[in-house]
C-alpha positions as CSV (number, residue, x, y, z in Angstrom):
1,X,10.1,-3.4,-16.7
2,X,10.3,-2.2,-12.8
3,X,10.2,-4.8,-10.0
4,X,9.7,-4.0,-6.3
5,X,10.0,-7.1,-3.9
6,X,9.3,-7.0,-0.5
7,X,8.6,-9.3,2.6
8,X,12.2,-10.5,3.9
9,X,12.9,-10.6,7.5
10,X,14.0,-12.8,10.5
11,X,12.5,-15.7,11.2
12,X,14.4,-19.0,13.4
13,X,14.7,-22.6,11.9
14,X,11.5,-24.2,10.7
15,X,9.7,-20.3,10.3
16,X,8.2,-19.2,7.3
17,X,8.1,-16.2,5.4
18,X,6.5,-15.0,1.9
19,X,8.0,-12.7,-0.7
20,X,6.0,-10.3,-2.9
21,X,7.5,-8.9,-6.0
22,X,5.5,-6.3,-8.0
23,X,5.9,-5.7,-12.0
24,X,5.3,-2.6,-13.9
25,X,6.0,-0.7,-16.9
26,X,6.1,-2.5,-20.4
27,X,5.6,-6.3,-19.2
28,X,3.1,-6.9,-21.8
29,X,1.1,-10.0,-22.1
30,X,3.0,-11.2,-19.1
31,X,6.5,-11.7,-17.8
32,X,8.5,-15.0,-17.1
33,X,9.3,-14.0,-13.6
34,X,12.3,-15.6,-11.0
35,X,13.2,-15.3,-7.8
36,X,17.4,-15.6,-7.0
37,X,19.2,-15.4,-3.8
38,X,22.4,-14.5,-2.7
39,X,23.9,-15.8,0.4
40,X,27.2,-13.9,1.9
41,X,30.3,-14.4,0.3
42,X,28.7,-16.7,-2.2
43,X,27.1,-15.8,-6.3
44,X,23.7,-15.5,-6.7
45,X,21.7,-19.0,-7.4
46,X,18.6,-19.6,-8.7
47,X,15.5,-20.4,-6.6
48,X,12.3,-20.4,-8.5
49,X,10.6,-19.6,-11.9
50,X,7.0,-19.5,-12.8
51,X,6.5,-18.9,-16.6
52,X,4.7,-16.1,-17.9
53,X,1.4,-18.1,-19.4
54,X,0.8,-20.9,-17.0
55,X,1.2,-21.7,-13.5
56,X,4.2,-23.9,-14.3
57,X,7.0,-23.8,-12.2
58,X,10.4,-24.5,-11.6
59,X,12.4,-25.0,-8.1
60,X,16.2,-25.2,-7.2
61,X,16.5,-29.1,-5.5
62,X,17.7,-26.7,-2.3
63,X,13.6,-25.7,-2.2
64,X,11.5,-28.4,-3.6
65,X,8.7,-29.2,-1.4
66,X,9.3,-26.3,1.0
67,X,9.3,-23.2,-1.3
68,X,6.2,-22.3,-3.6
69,X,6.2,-19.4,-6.3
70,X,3.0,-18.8,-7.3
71,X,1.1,-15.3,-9.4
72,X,-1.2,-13.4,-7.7
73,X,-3.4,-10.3,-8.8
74,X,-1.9,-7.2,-10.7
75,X,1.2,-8.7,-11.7
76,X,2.0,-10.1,-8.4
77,X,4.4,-12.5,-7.8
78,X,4.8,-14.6,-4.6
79,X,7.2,-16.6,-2.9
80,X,6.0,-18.8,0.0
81,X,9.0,-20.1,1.7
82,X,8.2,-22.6,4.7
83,X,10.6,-25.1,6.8
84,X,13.1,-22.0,6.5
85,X,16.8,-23.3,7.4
86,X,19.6,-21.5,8.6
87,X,21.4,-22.2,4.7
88,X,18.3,-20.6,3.5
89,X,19.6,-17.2,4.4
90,X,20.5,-14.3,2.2
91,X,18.9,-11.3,0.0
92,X,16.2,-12.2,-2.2
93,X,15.8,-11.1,-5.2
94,X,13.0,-11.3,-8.4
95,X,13.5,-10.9,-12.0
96,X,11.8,-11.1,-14.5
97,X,13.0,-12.9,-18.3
98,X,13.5,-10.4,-21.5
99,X,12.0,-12.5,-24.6
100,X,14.1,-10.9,-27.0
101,X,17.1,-13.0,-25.8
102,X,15.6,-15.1,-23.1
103,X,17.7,-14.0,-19.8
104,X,16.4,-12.5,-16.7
105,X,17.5,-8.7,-17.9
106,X,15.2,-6.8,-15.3
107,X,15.6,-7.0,-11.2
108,X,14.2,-5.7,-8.1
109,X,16.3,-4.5,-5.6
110,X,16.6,-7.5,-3.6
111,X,14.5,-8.4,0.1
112,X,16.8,-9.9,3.4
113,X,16.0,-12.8,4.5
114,X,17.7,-13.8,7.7
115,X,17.2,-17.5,9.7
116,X,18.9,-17.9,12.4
117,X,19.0,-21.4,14.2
């Protein structure tokens, strides 16, 4: 499984931006998909997860109610991200879950996002 994200950028406090991530090769039926972040000098944390056969979805408390994954056509995956804060900041990154052993084994090379207040 290959995943290209794209859409980071620079936007100032309150902007919005959305994230695209794009799966290919063996995903199958359908892929659990994630997005992570990684902020400087910190580990990555999780941000959102939308499982592979519903619209179900799963948010960090740090996005509820401002962030929305959602799927989109051809194994699309999106990330809307409004009321962006400065703590929002960092590279972006999706993944999507290996069912053999249930852990996000597969990740794009991660998108820059950048608020500035």
């Amino acid at each position: 499984v290959q995943l290209q994200a794209c859409g980071g950028g620079s936007v100032q406090t309150g902007g919005s931006l959305r994230l695209s991530c794009e799966a290919s090769g063996r995903t199958g039926e359908g892929i659990t998909t994630g997005w992570f972040r990684q902020a400087p000098g910190k580990e990555r944390e999780f941000v959102a997860r939308i499982w592979r056969s519903s619209s179900d979805a799963v948010y960090a408390d740090s996005v509820k109610g401002r962030f929305t994954i959602s799927r989109g056509c051809r194994k699309m995956v999106y990330l809307q991200m409004n009321g962006l804060q400065p703590d929002d900041t960092g590279v972006y990154y999706c993944a999507a879950l290996r069912r053999s052993d249930g852990t996000f084994a597969y990740w794009g090379q991660g998108t820059q996002v950048t608020v500035s207040s």
